[in-house]
LOTIRO-17931 format. One record per residue: x, y, z of N, C-alpha, C, O, CB in turn. Coordinates in Angstrom, 2 decimals. Glycine has a CB too. Example, Ala and Ser with C-alpha at 12.3 -4.5 7.8 and 13.67 -1.06 7.14 Angstrom:
2
node n.X=13.19	n.Y=-5.69	n.Z=7.80	ca.X=12.30	ca.Y=-4.50	ca.Z=7.80	c.X=13.20	c.Y=-3.30	c.Z=7.80	o.X=14.24	o.Y=-3.32	o.Z=8.46	cb.X=11.31	cb.Y=-4.47	cb.Z=9.05
node n.X=12.85	n.Y=-2.25	n.Z=7.08	ca.X=13.67	ca.Y=-1.06	ca.Z=7.14	c.X=12.90	c.Y=0.03	c.Z=7.87	o.X=13.41	o.Y=1.14	o.Z=8.04	cb.X=14.08	cb.Y=-0.60	cb.Z=5.72
This chain:
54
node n.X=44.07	n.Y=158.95	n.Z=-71.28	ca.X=44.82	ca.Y=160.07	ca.Z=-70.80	c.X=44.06	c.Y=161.38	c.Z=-71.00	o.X=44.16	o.Y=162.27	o.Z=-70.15	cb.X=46.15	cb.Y=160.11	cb.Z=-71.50
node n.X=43.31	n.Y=161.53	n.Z=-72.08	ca.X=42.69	ca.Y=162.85	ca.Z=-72.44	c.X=40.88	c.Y=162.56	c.Z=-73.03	o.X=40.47	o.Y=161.47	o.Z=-73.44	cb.X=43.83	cb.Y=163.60	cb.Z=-73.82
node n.X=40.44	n.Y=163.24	n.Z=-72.97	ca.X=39.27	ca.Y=162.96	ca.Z=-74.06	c.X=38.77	c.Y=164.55	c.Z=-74.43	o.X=38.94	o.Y=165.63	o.Z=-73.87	cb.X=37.80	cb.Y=161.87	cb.Z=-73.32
node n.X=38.07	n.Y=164.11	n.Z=-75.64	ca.X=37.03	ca.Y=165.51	ca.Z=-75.86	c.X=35.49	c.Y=165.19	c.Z=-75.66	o.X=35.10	o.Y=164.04	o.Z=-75.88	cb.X=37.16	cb.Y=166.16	cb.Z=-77.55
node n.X=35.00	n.Y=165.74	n.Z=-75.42	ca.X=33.45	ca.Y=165.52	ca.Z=-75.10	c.X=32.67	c.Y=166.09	c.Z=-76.09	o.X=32.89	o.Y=167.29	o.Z=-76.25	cb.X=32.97	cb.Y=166.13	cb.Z=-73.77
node n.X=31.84	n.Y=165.61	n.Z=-76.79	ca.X=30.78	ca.Y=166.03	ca.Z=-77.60	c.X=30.12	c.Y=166.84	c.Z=-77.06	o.X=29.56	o.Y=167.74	o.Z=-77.68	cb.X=30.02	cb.Y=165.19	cb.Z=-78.01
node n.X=30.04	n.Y=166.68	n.Z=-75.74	ca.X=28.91	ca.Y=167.76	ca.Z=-75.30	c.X=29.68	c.Y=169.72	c.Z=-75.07	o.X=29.03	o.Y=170.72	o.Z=-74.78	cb.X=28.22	cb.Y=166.97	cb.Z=-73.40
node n.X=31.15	n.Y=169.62	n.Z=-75.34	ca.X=31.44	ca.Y=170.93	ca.Z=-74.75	c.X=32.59	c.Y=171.17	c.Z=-75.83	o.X=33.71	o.Y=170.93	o.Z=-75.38	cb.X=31.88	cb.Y=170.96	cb.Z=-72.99
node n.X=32.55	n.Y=171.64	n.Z=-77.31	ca.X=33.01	ca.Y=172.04	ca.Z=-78.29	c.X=34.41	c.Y=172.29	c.Z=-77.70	o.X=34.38	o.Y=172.61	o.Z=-76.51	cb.X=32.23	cb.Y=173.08	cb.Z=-78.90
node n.X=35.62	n.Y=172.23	n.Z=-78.28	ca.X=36.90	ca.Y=173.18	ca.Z=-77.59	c.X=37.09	c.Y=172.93	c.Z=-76.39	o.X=37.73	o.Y=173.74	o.Z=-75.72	cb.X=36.75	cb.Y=174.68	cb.Z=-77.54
node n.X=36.58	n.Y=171.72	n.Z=-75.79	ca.X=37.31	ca.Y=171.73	ca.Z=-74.56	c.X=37.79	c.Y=170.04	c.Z=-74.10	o.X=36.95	o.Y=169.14	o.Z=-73.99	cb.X=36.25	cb.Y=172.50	cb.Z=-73.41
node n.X=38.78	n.Y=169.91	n.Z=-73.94	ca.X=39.91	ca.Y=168.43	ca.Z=-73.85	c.X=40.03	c.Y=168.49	c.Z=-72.05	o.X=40.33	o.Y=169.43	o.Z=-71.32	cb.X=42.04	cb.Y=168.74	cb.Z=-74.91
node n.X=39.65	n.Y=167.06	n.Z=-71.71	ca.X=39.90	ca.Y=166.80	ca.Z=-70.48	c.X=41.42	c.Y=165.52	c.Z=-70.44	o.X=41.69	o.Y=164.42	o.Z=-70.94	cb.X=38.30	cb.Y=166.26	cb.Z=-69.85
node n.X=41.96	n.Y=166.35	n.Z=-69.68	ca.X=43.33	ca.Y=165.80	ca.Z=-69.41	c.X=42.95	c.Y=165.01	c.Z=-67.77	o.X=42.08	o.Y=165.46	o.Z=-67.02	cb.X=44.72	cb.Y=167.28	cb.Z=-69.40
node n.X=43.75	n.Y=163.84	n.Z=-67.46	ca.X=43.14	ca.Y=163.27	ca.Z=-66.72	c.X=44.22	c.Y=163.54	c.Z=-65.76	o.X=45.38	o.Y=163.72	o.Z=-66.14	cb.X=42.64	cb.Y=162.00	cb.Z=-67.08
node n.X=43.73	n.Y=163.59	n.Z=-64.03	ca.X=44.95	ca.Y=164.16	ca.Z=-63.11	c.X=46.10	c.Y=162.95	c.Z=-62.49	o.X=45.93	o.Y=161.96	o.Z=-61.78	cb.X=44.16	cb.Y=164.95	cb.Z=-61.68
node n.X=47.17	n.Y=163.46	n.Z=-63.03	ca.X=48.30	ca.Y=162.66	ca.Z=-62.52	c.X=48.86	c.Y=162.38	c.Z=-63.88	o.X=49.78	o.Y=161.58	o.Z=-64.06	cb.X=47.92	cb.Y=161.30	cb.Z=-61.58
node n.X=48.33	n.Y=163.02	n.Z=-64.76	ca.X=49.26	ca.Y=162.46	ca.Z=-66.07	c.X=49.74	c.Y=163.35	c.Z=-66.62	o.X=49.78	o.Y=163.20	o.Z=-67.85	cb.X=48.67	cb.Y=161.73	cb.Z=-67.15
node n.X=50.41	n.Y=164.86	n.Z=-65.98	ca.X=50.99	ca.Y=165.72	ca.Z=-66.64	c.X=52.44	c.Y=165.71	c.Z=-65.86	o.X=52.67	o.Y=165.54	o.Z=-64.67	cb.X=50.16	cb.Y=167.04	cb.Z=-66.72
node n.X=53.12	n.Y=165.89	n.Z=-66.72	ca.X=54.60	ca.Y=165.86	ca.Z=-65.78	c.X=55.00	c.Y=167.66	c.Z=-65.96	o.X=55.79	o.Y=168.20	o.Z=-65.18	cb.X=56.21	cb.Y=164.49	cb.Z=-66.71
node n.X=54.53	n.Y=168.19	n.Z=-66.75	ca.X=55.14	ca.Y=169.75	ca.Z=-66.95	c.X=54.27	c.Y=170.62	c.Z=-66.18	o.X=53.91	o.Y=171.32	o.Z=-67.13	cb.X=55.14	cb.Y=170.34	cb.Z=-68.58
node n.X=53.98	n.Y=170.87	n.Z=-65.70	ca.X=52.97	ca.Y=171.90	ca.Z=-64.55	c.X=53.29	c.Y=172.95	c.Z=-65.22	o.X=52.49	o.Y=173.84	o.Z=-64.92	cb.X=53.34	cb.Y=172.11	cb.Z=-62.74
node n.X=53.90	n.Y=173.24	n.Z=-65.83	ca.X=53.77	ca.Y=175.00	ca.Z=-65.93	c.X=53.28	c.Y=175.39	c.Z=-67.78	o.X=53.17	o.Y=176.53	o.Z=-68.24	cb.X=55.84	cb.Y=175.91	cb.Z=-65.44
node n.X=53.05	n.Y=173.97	n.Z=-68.61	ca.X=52.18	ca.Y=174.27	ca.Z=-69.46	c.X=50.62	c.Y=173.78	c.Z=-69.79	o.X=49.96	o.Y=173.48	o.Z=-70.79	cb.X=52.83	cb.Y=174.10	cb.Z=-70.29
node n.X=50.35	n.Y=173.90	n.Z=-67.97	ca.X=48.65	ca.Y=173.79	ca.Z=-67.97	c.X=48.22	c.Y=174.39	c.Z=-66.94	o.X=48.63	o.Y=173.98	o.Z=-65.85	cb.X=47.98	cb.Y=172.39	cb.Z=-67.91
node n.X=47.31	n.Y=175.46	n.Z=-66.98	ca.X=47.29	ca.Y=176.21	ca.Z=-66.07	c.X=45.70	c.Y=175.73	c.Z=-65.59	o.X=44.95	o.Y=175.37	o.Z=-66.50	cb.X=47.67	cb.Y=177.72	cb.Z=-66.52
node n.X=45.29	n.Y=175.73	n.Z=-64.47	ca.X=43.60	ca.Y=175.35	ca.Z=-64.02	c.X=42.86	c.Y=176.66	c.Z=-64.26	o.X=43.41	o.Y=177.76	o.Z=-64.22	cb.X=43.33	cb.Y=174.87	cb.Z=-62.18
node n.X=42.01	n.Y=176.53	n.Z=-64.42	ca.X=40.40	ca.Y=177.63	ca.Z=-64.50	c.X=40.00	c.Y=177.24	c.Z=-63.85	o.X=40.36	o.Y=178.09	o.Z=-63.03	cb.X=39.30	cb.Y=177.84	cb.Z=-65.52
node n.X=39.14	n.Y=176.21	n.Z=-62.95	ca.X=38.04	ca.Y=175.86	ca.Z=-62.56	c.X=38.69	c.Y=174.83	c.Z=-61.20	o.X=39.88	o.Y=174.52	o.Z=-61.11	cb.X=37.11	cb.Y=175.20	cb.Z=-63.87
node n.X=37.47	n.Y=174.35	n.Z=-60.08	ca.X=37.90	ca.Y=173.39	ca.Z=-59.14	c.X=36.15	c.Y=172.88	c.Z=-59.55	o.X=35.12	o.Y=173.56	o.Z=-59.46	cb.X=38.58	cb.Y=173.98	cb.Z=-57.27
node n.X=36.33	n.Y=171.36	n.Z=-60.03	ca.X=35.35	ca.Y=170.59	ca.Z=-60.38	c.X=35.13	c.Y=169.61	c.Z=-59.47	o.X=36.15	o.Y=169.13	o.Z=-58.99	cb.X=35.52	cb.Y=170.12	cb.Z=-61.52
node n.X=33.83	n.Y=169.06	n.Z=-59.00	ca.X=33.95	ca.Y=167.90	ca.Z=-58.35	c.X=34.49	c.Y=167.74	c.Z=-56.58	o.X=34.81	o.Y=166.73	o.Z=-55.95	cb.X=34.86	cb.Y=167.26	cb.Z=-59.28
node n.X=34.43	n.Y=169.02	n.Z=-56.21	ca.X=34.73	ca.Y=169.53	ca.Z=-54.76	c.X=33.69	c.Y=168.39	c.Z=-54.44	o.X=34.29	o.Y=167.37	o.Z=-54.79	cb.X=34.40	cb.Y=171.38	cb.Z=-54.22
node n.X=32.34	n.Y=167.97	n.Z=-53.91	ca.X=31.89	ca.Y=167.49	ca.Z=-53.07	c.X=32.22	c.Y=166.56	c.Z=-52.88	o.X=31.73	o.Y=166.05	o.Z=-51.88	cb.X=31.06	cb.Y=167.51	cb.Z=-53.03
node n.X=33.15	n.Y=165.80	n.Z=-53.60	ca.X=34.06	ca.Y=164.28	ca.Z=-53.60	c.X=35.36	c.Y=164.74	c.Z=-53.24	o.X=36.17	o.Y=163.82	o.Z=-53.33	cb.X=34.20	cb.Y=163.35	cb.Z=-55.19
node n.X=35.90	n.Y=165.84	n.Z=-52.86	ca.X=37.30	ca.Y=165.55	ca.Z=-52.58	c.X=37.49	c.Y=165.38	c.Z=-51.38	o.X=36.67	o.Y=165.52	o.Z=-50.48	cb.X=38.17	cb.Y=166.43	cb.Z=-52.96
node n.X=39.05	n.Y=164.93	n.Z=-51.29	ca.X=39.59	ca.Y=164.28	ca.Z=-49.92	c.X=39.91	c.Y=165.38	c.Z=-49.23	o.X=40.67	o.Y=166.20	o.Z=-49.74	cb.X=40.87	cb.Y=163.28	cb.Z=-49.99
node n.X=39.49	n.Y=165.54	n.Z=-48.25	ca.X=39.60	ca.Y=167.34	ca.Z=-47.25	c.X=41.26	c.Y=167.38	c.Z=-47.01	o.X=41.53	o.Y=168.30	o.Z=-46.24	cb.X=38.54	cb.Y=167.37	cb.Z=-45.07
node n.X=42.21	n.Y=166.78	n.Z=-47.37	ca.X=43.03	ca.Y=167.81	ca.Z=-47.29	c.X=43.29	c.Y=167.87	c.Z=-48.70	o.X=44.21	o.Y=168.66	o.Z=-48.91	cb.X=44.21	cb.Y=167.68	cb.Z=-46.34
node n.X=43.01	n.Y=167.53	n.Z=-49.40	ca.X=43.53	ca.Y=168.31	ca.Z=-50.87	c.X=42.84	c.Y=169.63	c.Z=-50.90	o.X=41.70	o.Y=169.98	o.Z=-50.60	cb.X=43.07	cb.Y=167.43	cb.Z=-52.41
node n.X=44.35	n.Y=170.52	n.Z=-51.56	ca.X=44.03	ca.Y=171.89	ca.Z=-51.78	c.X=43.28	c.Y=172.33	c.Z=-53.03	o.X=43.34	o.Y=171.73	o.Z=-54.10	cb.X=45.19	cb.Y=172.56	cb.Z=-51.73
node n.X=42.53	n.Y=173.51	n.Z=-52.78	ca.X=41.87	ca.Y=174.42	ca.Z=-53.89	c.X=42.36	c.Y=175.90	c.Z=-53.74	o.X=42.70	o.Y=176.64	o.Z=-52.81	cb.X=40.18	cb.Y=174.39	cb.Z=-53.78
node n.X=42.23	n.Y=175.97	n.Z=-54.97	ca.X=42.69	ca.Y=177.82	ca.Z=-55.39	c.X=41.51	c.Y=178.21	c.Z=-55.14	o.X=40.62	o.Y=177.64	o.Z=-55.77	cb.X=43.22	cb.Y=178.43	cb.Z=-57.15
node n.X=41.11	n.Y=179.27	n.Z=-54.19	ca.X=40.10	ca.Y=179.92	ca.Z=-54.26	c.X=40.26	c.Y=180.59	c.Z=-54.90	o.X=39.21	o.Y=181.24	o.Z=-54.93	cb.X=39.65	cb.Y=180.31	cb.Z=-53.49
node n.X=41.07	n.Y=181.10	n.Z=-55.72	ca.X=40.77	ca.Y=181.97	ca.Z=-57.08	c.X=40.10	c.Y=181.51	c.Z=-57.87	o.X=39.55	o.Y=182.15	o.Z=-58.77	cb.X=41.73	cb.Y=182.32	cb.Z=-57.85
node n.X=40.00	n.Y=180.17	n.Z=-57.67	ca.X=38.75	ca.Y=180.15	ca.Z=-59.35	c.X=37.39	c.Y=179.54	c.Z=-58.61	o.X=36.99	o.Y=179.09	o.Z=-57.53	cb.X=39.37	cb.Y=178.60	cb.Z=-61.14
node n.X=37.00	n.Y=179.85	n.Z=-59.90	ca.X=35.16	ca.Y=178.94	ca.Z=-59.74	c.X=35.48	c.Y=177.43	c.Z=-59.30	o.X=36.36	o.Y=176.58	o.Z=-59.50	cb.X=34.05	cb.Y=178.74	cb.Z=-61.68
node n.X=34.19	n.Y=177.56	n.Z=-58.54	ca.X=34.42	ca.Y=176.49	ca.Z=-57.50	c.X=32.75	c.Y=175.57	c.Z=-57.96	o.X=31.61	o.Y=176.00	o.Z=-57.81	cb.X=34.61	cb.Y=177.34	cb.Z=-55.49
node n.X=32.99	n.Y=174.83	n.Z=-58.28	ca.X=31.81	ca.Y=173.85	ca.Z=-58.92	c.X=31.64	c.Y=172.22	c.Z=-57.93	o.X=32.61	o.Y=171.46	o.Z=-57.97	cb.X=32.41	cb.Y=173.44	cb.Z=-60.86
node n.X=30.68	n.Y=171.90	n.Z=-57.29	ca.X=30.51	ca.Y=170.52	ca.Z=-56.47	c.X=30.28	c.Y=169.98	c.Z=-57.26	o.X=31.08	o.Y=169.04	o.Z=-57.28	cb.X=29.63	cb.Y=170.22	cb.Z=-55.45
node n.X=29.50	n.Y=169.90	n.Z=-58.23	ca.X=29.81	ca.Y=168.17	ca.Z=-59.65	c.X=30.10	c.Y=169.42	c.Z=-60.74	o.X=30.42	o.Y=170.58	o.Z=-60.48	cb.X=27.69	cb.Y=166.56	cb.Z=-60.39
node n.X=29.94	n.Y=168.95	n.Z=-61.73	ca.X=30.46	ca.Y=169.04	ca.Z=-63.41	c.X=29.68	c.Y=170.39	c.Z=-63.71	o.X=28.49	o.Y=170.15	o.Z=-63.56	cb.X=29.88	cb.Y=167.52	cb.Z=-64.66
node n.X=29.83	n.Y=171.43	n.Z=-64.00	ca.X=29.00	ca.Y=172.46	ca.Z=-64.27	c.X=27.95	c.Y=172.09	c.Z=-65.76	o.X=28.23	o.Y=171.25	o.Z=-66.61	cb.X=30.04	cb.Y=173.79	cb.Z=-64.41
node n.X=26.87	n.Y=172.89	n.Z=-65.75	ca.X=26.00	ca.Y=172.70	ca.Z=-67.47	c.X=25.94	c.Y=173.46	c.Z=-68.18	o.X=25.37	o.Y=173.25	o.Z=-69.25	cb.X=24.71	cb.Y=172.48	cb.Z=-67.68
């Protein structure tokens, strides 16, 4: 459901489809755009990353 990564101190990846409360997780980032399905939506408000940023 979640993990932490050794490689990025303070930061927990929650995996998508396993939150039922939407309004106590808010997005920063759109990760992994060059794999998505063209009609799923993105916030162009945030940073927009095609794989995993470094």
């Amino acid at each position: 459901m979640f993990s932490l990564g050794s490689g990025r101190p303070g930061i927990v990846s929650i995996r998508g489809g396993t939150i039922d409360n939407l309004e106590i997780i808010q997005p920063t980032l759109n990760i992994f755009v060059s794999s998505k399905i063209p009609s799923t939506p993105l916030d162009e408000s945030l940073s927009t990353f095609e794989k995993m940023p470094s």
